[in-house]
C-alpha positions in Angstrom: 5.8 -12.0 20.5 6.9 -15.2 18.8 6.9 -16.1 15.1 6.4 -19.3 13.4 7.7 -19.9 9.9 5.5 -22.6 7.9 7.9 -22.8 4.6 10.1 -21.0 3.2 10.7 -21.8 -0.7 12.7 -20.3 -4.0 12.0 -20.5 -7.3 15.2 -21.5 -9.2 15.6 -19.8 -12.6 15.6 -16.3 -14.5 13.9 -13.5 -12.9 10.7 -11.7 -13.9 10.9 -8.3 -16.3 11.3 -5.2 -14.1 7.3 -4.3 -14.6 4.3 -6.0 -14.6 4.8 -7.8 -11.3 2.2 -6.2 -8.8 4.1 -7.3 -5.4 7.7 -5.9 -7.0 5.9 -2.7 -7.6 4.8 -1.8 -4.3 8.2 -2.7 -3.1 9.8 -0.3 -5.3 6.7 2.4 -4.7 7.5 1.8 -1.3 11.5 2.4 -1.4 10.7 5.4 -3.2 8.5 6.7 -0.3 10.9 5.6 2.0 13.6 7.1 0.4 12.1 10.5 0.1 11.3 10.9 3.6 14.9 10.0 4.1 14.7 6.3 5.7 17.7 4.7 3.5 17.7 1.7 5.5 14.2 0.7 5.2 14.2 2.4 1.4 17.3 -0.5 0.4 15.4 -2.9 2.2 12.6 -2.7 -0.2 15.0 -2.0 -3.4 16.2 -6.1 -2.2 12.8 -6.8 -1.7 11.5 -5.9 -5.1 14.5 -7.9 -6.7 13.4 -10.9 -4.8 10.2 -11.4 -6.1 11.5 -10.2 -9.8 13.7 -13.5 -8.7 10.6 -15.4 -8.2 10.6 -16.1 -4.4 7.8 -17.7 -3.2 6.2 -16.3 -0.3 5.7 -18.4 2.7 3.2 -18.4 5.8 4.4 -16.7 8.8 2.4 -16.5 11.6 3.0 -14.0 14.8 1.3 -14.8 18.2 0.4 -11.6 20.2 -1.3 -12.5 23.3 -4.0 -15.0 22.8 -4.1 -13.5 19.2 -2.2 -15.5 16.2 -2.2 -12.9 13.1 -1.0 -14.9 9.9 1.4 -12.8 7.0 2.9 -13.8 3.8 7.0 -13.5 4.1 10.0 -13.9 3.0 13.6 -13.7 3.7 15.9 -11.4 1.3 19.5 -12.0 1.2 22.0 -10.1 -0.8 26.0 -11.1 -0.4 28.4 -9.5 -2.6 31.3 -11.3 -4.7 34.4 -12.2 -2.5 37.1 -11.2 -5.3 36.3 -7.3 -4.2 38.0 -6.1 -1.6 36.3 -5.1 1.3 36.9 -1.7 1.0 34.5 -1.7 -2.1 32.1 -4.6 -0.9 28.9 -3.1 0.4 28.2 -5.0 3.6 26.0 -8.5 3.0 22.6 -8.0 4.3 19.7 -10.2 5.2 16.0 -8.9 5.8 12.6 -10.5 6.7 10.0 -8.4 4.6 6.5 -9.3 5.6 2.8 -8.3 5.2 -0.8 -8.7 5.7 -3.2 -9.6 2.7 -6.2 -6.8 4.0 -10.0 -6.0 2.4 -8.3 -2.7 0.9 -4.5 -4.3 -0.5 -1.3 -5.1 1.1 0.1 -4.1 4.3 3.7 -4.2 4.5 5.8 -4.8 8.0 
């Protein structure tokens, strides 16, 4: 399986209100689901997810050959790092995810 990344772009400025974003709210429906069935991992993931796209990320085109099938998704990468004056005792560890999904007939599908 190999991945090819079209763009990757972010939108510099203030972030969008905590509602009224469709994309932020499955993020944050999903780290709830997540959450409850006790993934913390994948639950934070989404949490960093949701506040990228409040951020205004833009999505890019990321396409993922299977075989002799290419299946295109929207993605992006989230990056959280922590500030540097803390020490490390107290600094959660940096992270950096690749969130990605499928635009389907019935809504979103989320990788």
């Amino acid at each position: 399986m190999s991945g090819r990344v079209r763009r990757f772009a972010d939108h510099d400025g203030p972030p969008d209100s905590a509602s009224g974003n469709p994309l932020a709210d499955t993020f944050d429906a999903l780290s709830k689901a997540a959450g409850e069935y006790g993934d913390l991992a994948r639950s934070y993931g989404f949490i960093f997810a949701a506040l990228s796209v409040r951020s205004r990320v833009t999505p890019s085109r990321l396409e993922v050959q299977a075989g002799a099938s290419v299946r295109p998704y929207d993605a992006f990468v989230s990056s959280a790092h922590w500030d540097s004056t803390l020490p490390m005792t107290f600094r959660p560890p940096a992270r950096r995810s690749l969130i990605a999904w499928r635009r389907l007939a019935a809504g979103r599908r989320v990788s």
